[in-house]
Residue, then its C-alpha position, 0 to 999 in steps of 0.5 A: x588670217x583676220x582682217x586686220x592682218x590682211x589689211x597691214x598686210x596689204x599696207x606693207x605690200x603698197x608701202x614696199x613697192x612705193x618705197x622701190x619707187x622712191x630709190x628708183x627715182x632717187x637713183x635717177x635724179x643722181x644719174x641726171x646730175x652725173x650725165x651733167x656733169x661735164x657741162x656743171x658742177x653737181x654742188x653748184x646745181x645741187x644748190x642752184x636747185x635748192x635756192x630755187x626751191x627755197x626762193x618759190x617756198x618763201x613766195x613774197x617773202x622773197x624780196x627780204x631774203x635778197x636784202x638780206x642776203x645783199x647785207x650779209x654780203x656786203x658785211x660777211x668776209x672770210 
């Protein structure tokens, strides 16, 4: 085996057990909103999470997309 081989080898091995990792987790963050269940709604913290998120990404910026979303509000019916 040329030492090509057994660094690819080696790649796939680390990025298998990563990947278990990552379904590990993924399957632990759906059980933390299935034991909250009872006292949210997983949609509604699902989003409250996102929001969260997209509100910390946007950092200053944050204050337009209050204004923004203060307009659309206001002028957005269904």
């Amino acid at each position: 085996m040329s030492n090509h081989e057994k660094e690819l080898k080696a790649f796939i091995e680390k990025l298998k057990r990563i990947e278990g990792e990552v379904q590990l987790l993924s399957e632990e963050k759906k059980d933390l909103f299935t034991e909250y269940k009872e006292y949210f709604d997983p949609k509604v913290l699902r989003e409250a999470v996102r929001s969260v998120k997209a509100r910390i990404r946007l950092g200053d910026s944050v204050m337009q997309l209050d204004d923004i979303i203060d307009q659309l509000e206001k002028r957005y019916t269904i």
